[in-house]
VEXSE-62635 format. One record per atom (N, C-alpha, C, O, CB): residue in one letter; y, z, x negated. Coordinates in steps of 0.2 Angstrom, whole numbers, padded with zeros to 4 digits, always signed. Atoms other than C-alpha are relative to their C-alpha. Glycine has a CB too. Layout:
! VEXSE-62635
AYZX
...
! end
This chain:
! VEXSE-62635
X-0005+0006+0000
X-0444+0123-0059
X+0000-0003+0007
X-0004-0002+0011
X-0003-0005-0005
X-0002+0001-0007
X-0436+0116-0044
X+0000-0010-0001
X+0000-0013-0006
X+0008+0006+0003
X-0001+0006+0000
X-0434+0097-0039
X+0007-0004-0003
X+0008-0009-0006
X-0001-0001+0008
X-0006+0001+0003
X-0416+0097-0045
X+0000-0002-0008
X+0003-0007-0010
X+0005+0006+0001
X+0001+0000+0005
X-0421+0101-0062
X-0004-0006-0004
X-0002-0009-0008
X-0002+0006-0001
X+0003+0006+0003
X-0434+0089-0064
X+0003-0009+0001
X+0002-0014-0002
X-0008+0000+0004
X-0006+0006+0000
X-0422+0075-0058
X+0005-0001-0007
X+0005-0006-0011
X+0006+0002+0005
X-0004-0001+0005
X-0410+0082-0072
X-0003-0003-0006
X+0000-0007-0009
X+0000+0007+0000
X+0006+0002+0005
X-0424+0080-0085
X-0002-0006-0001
X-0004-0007-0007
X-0006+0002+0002
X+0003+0006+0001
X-0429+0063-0081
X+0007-0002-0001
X+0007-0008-0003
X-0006-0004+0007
X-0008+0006-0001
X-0408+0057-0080
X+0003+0003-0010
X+0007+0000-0013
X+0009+0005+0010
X-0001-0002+0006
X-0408+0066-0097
X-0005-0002-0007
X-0003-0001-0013
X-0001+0005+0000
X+0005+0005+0003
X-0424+0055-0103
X+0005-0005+0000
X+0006-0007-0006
X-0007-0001+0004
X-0002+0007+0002
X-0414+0039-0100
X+0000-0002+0006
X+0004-0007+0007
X-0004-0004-0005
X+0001+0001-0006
X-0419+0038-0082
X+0006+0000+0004
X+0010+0004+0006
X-0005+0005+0002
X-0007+0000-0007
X-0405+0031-0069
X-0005+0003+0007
X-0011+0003+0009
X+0005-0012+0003
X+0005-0003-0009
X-0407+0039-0050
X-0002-0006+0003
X-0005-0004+0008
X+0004+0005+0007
X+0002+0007-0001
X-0410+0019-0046
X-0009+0001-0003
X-0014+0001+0001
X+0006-0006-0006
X+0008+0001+0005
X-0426+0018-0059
X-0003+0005+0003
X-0008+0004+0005
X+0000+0000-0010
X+0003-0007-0002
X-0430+0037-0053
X-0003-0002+0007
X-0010-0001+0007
X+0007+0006+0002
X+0000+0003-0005
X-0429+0029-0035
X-0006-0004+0000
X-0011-0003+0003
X+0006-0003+0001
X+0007+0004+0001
X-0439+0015-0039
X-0006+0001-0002
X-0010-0003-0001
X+0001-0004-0002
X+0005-0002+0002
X-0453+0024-0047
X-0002+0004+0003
X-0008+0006+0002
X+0001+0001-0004
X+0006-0004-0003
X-0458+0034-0035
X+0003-0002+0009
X+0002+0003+0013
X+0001+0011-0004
X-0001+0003-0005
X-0453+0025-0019
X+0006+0001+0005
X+0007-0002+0010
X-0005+0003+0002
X-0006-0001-0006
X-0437+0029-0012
X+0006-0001-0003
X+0007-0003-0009
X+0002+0008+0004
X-0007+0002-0001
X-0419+0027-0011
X+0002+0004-0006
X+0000+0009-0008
X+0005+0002+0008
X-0003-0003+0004
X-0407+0030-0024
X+0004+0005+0003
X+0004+0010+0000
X+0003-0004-0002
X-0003-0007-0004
X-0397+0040-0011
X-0004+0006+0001
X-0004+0012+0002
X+0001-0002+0006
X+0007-0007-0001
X-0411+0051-0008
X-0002+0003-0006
X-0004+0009-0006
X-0009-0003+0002
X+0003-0003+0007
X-0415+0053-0028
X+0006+0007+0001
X+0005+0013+0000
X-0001-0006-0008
X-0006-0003+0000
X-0395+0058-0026
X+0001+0006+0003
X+0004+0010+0000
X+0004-0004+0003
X+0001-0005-0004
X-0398+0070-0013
X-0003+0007-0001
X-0001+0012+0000
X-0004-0002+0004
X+0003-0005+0002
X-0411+0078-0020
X+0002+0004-0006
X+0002+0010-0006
X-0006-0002-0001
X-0004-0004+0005
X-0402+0082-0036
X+0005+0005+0002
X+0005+0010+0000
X+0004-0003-0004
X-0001-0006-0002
X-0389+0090-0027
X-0001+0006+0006
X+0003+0010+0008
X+0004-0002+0000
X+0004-0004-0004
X-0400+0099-0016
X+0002+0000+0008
X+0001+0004+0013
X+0001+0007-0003
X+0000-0002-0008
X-0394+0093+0000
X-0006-0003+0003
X-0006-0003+0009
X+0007-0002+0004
X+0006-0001-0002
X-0412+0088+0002
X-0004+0004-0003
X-0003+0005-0010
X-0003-0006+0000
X+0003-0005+0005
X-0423+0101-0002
X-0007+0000+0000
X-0010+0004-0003
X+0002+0008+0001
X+0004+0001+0002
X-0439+0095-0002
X-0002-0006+0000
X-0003-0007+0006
X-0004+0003+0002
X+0003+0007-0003
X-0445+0077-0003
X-0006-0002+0003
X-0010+0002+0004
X-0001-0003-0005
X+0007+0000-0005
X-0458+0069+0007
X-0007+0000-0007
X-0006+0000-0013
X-0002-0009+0007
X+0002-0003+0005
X-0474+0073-0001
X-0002-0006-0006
X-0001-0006-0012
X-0006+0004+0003
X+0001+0009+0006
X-0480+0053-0009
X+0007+0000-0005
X+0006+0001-0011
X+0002-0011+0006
X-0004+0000+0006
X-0461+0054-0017
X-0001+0007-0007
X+0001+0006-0013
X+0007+0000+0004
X+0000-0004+0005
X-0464+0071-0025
X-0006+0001-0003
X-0006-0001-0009
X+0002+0006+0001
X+0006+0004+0003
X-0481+0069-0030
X+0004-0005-0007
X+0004-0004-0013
X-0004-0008+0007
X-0002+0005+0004
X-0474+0055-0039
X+0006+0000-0006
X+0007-0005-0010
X+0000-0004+0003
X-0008-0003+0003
X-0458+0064-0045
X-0004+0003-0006
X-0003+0002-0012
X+0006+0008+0007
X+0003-0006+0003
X-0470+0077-0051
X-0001-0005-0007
X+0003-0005-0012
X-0007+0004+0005
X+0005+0003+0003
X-0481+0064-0062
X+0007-0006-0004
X+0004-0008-0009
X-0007-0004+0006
X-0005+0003+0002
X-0465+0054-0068
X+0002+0006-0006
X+0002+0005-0013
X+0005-0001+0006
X-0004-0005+0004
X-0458+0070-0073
X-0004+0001-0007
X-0001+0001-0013
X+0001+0008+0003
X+0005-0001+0006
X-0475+0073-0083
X+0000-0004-0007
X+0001-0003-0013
X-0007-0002+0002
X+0001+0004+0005
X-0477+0058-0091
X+0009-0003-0003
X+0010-0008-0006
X-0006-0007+0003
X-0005+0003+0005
X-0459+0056-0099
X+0004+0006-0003
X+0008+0006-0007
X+0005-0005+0004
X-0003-0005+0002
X-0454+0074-0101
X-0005+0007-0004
X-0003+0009-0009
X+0002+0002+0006
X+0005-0004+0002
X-0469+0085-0104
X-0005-0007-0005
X-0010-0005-0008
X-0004+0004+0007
X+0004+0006+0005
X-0476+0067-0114
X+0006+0001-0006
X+0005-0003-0011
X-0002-0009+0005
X-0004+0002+0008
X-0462+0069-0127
X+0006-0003-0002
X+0009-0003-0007
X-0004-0004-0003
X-0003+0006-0001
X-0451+0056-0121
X+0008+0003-0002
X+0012+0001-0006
X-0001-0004+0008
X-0006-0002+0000
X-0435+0067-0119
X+0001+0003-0006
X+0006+0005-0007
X+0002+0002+0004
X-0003-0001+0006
X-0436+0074-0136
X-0001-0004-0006
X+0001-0002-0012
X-0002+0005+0000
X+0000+0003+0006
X-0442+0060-0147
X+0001-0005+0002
X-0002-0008+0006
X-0005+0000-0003
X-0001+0008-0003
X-0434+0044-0146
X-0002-0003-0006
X+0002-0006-0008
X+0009-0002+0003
X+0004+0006+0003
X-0445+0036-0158
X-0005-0003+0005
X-0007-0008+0003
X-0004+0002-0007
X+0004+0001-0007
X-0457+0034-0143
X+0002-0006+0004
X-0001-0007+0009
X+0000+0007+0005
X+0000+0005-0005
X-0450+0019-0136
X-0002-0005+0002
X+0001-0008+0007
X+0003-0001+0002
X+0004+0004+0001
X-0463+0009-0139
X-0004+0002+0007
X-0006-0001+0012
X-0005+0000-0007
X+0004-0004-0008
X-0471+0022-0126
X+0001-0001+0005
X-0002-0002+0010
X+0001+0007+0002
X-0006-0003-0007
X-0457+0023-0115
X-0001-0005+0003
X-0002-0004+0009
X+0009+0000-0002
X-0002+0005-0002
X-0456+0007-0112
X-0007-0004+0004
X-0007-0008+0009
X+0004-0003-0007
X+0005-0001-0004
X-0474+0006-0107
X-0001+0004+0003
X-0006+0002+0006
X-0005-0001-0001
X-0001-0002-0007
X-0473+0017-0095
X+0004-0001+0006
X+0003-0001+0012
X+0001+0004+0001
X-0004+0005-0005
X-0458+0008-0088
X-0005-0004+0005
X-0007-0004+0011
X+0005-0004-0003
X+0005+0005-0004
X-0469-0006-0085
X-0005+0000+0002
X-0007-0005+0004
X-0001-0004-0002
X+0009-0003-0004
X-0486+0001-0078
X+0004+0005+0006
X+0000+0007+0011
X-0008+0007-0007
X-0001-0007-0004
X-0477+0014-0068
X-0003+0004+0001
X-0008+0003-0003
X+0001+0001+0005
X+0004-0005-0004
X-0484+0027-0059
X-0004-0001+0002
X-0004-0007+0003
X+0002+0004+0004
X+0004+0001-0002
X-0500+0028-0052
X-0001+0005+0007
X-0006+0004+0010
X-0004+0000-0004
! end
């Protein structure tokens, strides 16, 4: 899996590249960037945190069950760690 994909993933959870942006420290333009690959690697605190995003809303369930938004919705609010 590449950085594009996992963007994809989280914008297919419910995630704007704004909220994307803001969860893991940078610009919306930069989340923008990175989807279409004209950044090809983020620095490492944003993907770190791309990564662990991606976890907890993709690999946790989020994009395939939307009865979870009791979940969802606490992870919005705690964010990332």
């Amino acid at each position: 899996m590449n950085w594009t994909d996992l963007i994809f993933d989280l914008l297919r959870a419910g995630l704007s590249e704004t909220r994307i942006a803001s969860k893991i420290g940078s610009s919306r333009r930069a989340v923008n960037m990175l989807k279409n690959g004209q950044i090809r690697e983020p620095r490492w605190s944003a993907g770190n945190k791309l990564l662990a995003l991606h976890k907890s809303y993709v690999n946790g369930g989020f994009i395939h069950d939307r009865t979870k938004t009791a979940q969802l919705g606490a992870v919005l609010a705690d964010g990332v760690s």
